[in-house]
C-alpha positions as CSV (number, residue, x, y, z in Angstrom):
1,X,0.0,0.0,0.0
2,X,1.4,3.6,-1.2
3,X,1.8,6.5,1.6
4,X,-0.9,8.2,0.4
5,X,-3.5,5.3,0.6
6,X,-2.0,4.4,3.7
7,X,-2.7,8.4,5.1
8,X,-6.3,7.4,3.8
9,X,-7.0,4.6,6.3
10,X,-5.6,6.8,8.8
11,X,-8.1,9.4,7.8
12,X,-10.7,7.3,8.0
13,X,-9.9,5.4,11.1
14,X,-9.5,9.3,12.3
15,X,-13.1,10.0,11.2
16,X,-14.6,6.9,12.6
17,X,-12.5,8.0,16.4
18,X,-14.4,11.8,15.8
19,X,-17.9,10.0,15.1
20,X,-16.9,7.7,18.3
21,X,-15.9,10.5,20.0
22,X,-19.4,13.1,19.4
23,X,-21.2,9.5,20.0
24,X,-19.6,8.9,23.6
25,X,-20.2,12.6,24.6
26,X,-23.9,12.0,24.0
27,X,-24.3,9.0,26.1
28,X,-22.3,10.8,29.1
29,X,-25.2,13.4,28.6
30,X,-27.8,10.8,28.6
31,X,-25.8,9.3,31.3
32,X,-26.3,11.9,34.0
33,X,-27.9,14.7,32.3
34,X,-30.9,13.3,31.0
35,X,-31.2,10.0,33.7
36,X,-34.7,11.5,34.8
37,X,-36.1,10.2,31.2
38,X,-35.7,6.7,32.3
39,X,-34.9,6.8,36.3
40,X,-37.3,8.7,39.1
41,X,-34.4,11.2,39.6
42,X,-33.2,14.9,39.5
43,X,-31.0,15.9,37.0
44,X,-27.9,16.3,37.0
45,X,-27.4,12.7,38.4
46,X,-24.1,11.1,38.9
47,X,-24.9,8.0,40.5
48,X,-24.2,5.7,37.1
49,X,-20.2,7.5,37.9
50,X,-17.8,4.6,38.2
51,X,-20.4,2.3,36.1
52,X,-19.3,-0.1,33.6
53,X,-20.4,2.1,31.2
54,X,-19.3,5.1,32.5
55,X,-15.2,3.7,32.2
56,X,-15.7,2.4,28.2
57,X,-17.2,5.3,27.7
58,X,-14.4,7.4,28.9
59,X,-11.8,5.4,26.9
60,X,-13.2,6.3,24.3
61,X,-13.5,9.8,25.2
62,X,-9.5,10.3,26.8
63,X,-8.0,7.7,23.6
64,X,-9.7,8.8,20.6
65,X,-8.7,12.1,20.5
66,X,-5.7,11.5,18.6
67,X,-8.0,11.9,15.6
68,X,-7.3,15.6,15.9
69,X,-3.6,15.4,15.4
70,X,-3.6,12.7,12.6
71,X,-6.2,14.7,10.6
72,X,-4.1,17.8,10.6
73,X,-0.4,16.0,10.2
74,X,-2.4,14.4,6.9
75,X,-3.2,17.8,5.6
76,X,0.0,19.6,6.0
77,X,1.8,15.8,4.8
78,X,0.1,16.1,1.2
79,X,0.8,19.7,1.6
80,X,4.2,19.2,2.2
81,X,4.8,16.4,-0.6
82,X,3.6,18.9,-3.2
83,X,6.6,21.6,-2.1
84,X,9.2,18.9,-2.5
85,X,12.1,19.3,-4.4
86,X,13.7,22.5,-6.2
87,X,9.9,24.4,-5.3
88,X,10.2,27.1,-2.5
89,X,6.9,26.7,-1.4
90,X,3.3,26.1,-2.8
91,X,1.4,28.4,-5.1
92,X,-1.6,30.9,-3.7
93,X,-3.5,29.2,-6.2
94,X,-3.4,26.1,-4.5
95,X,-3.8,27.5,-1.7
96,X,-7.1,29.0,-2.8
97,X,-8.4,26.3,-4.0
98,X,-8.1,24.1,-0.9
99,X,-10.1,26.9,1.0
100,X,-12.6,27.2,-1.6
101,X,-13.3,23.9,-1.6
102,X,-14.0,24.2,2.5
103,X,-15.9,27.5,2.6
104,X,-18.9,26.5,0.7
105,X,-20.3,23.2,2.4
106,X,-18.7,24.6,6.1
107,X,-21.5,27.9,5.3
108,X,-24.0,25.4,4.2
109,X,-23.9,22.7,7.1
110,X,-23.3,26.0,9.8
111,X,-27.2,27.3,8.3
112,X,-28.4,23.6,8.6
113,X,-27.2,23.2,12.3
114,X,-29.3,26.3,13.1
115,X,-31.9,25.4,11.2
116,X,-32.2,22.0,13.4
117,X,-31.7,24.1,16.5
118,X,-34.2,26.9,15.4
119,X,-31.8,29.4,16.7
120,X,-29.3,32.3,15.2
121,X,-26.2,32.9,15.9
122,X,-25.1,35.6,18.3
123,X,-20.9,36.3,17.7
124,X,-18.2,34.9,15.4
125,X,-17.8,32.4,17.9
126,X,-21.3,30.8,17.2
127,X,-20.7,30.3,13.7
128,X,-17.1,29.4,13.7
129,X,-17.1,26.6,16.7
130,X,-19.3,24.2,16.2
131,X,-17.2,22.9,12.7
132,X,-14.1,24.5,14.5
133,X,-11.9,21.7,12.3
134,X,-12.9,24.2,9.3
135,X,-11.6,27.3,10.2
136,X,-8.7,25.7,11.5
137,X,-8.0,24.3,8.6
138,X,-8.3,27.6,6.4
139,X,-6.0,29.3,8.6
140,X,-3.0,26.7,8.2
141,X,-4.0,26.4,4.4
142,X,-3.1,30.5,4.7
143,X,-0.2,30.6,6.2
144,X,1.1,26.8,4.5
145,X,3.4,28.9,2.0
146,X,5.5,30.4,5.3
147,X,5.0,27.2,6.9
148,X,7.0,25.4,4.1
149,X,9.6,28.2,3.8
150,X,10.4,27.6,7.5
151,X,10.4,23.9,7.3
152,X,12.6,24.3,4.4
153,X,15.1,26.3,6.4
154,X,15.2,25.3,10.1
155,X,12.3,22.3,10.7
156,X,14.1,21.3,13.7
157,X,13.5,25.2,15.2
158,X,9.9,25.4,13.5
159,X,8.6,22.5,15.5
160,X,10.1,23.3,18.3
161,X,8.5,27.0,18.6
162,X,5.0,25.6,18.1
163,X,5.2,22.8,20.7
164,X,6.2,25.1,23.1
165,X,3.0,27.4,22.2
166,X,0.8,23.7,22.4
167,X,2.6,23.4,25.7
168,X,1.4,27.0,26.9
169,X,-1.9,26.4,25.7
170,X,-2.0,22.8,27.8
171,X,-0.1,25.1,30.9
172,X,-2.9,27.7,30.9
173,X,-5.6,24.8,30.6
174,X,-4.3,23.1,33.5
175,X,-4.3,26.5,35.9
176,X,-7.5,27.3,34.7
177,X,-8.9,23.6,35.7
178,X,-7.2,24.2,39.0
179,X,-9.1,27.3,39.5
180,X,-7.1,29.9,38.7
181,X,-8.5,33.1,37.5
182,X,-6.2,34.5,35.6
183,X,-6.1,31.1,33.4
184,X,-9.6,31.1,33.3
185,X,-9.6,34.7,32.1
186,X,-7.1,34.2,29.0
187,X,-8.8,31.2,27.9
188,X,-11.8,33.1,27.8
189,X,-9.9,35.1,25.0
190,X,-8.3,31.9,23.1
191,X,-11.2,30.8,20.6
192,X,-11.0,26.7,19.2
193,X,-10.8,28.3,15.8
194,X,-7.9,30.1,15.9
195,X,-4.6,28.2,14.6
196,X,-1.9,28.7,17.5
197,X,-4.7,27.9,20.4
198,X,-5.7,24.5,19.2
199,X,-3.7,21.6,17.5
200,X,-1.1,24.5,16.2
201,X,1.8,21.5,16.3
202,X,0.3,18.7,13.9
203,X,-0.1,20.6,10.4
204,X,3.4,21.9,10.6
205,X,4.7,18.5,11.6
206,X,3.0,16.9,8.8
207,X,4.5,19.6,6.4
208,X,7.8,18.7,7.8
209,X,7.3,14.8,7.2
210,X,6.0,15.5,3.9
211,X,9.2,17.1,3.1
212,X,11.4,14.7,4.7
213,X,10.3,11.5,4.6
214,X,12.8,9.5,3.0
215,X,15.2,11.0,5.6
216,X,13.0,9.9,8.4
217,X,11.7,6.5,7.3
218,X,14.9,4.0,7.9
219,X,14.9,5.7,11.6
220,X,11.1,4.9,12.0
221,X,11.7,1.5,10.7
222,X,14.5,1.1,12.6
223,X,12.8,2.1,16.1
224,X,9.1,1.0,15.3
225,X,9.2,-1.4,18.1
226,X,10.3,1.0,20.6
227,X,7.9,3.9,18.9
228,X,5.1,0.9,19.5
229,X,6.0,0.2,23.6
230,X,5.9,4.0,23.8
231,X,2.1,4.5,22.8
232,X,0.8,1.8,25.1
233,X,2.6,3.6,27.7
234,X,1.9,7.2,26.4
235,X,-2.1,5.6,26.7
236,X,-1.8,4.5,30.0
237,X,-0.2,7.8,30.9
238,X,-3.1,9.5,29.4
239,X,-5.7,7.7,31.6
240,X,-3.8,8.1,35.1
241,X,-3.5,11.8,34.2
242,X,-7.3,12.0,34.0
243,X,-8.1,10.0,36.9
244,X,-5.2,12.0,39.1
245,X,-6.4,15.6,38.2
246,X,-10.1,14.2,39.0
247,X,-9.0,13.2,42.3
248,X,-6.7,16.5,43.1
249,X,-10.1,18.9,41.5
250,X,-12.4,18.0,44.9
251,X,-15.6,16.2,44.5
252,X,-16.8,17.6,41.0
253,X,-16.4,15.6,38.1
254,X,-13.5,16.8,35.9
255,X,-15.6,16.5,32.8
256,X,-14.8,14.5,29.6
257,X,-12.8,17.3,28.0
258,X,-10.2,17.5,29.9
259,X,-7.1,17.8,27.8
260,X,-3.9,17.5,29.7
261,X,-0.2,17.1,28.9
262,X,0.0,13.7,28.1
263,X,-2.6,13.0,25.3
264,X,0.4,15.1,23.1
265,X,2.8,12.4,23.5
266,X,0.5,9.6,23.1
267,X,-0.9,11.3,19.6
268,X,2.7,12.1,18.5
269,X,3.7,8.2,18.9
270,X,0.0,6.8,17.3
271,X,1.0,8.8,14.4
272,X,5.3,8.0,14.2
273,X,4.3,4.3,15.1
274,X,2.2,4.2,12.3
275,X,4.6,5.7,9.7
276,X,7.0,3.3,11.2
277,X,5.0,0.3,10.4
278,X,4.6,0.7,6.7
279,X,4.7,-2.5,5.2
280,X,2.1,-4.0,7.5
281,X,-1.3,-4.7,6.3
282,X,-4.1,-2.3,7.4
283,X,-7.5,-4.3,8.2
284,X,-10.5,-3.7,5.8
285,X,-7.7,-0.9,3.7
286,X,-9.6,-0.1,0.4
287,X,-13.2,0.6,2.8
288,X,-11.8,2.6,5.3
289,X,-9.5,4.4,3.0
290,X,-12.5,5.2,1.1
291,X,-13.9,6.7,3.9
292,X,-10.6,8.9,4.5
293,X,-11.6,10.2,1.5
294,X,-15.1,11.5,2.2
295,X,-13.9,12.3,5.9
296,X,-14.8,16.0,5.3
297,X,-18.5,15.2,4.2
298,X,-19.1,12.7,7.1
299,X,-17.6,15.6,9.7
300,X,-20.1,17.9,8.3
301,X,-22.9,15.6,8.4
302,X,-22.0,13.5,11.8
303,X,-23.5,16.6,14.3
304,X,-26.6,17.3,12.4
305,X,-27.4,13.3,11.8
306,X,-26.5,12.6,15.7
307,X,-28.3,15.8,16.9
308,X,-31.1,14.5,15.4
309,X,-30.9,11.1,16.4
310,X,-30.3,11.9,20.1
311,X,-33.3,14.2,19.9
312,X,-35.6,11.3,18.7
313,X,-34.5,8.8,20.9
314,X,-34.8,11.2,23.8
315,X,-38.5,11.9,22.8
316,X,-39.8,8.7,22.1
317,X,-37.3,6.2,23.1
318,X,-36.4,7.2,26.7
319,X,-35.8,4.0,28.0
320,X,-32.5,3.3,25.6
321,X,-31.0,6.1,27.3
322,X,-30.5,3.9,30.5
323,X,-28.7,1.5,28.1
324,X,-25.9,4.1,26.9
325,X,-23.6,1.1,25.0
326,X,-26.5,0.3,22.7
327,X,-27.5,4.4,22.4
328,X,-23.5,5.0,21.9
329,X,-23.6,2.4,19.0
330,X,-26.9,3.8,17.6
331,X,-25.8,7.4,17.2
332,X,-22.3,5.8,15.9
333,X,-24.0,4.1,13.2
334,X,-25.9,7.1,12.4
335,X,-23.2,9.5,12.7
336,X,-21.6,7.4,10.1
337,X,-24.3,5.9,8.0
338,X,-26.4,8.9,7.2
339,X,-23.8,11.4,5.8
340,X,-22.7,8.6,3.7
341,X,-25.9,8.0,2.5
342,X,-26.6,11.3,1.8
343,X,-23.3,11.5,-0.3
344,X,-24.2,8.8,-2.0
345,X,-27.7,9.8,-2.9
346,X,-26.5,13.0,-4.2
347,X,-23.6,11.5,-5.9
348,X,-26.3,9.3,-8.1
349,X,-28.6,12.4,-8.2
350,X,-29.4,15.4,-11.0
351,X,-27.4,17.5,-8.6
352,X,-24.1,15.3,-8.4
353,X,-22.3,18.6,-9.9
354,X,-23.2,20.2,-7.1
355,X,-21.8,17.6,-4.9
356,X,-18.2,19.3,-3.6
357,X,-20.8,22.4,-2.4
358,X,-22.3,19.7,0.0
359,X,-19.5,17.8,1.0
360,X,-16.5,19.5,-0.3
């Protein structure tokens, strides 16, 4: 398998982790937010904490989220591969035409979500969080020509400066779940859309693989075993940092979003460990590297499609709500299922030209 299909299976396992993650965060809601639909309780109820349920469901939330980091390494990879050689840098034209191909369906699925909610949005933070991946995305497509040119020159110093603004970002987090105002008053100022507050490291480090490859690979190869025993660790690291900071925070749940300093590791080694291990055989390759390739479409589709779901279930089928395993895999299927569908349907539809408007 070539390094670009095998950057498609990651991109779709990485979709599949984002529908798994959205999925999970639904049945920690119907988990102890809405247990009065199917228990004789008051809400919020945290009695199901420390449940069965409760700890898959948290592995799923605290190891999936390398799905971030490998979608943005992907990007800035191919970006990277295309200013190989004697090229400085990549056009403005292609630049363009990556964003243009976002702008349209992030507009269009940002009106539908309101639509469903039958609400407007108040501040550039309503429109641009939600699909946060978009904007994101745009910005590092922006400043890819000066990312390349500084990758070119000094990667080694490039990478280096923006892990150390990831790390600030994970230092104020941390003071601002500890309690401390001033934390909690810069974060308040540090949108999810903007490119050096979340995931700034993994589009430049793609760029710089994407560049350097060839270089890289026989030390990958050579360490893939090691790179391998340092993810399991870098996992279980992950999960004792949650379970630590939950203890040290008092009485109150921490929350599912807690982000911490180890998940950066772990997502740096999922992503080296896979590069490393390029001549093994990915499971079910062609189908879930088809799915890399419409991973824009089902993020765009997965929030609506689950929305809705959840909003159904919660109205007529209360009782599956007490079952949140079976309710995570039925808004995982749907997540999935119905923006692939709908691709699908409009791909074999009179309005298939109008297809990359939808889905991009």
């Amino acid at each position: 398998m070539s390094m670009s299909k095998r950057l498609l299976w990651l991109n779709g396992i990485a979709i599949i982790a984002v529908a798994a993650h959205h999925s999970a965060a639904y049945s920690l809601q119907a988990m102890f937010s809405w247990t009065d639909r199917y228990l004789p309780v008051t809400v919020p109820n945290y009695d199901q904490l420390g449940s069965f349920n409760y700890y898959v469901l948290m592995l799923i939330r605290l190891l999936l989220p390398f799905a971030g980091p490998a979608f943005f390494f992907i990007s800035g990879y191919f970006v990277g591969v295309m200013a190989k050689g004697n090229r400085s840098t990549v056009s403005w034209s292609m630049v363009f035409s990556r964003i243009k191909l976002l702008l349209a369906p992030f507009l269009l699925w940002t009106a539908i979500r309101y639509i469903l909610l039958r609400d407007i949005p108040r501040s550039i933070d309503d429109v641009l969080t939600p699909y946060h991946w978009i904007p994101l995305l745009i910005q590092f497509y922006l400043v890819a020509p000066f990312i390349i040119v500084m990758a070119k020159r000094n990667w080694k110093l490039l990478l280096i400066g923006i892990y150390l603004i990831g790390l600030l970002n994970s230092v104020l987090e941390y003071q601002a779940t500890f309690g401390s105002g001033a934390a909690l008053q810069i974060e308040s100022y540090l949108p999810n859309w903007f490119f050096l507050v979340v995931l700034p490291f993994w589009f430049p480090f793609g760029v710089v693989i994407g560049l350097n490859l060839t270089q890289f690979k026989p030390y990958l190869i050579r360490y893939r075993w090691h790179l391998l025993a340092a993810t399991i660790v870098t996992a279980v690291l992950v999960l004792v940092e949650y379970a630590v900071v939950d203890q040290m925070t008092g009485p109150e749940w921490l929350g599912p979003g807690f982000g911490g300093l180890t998940k950066f590791p772990y997502s740096l080694f999922i992503i080296l460990t896979y590069l490393a291990f390029d001549k093994s055989q990915m499971p079910f390759a062609n189908q879930i590297a088809d799915i890399g390739t419409k991973s824009l479409g089902i993020y765009l589709g997965n929030i609506p499609s689950v929305y809705v779901a959840s909003v159904l279930m919660y109205r007529f089928t209360p009782g599956l709500l007490g079952h949140q395993l079976i309710y995570f895999l039925i808004l995982l299927i749907v997540g999935i299922g119905v923006p692939l569908l709908l691709m699908e349907a409009v791909r074999r539809s009179a309005v298939r030209h109008r297809y990359r408007i939808l889905f991009g």
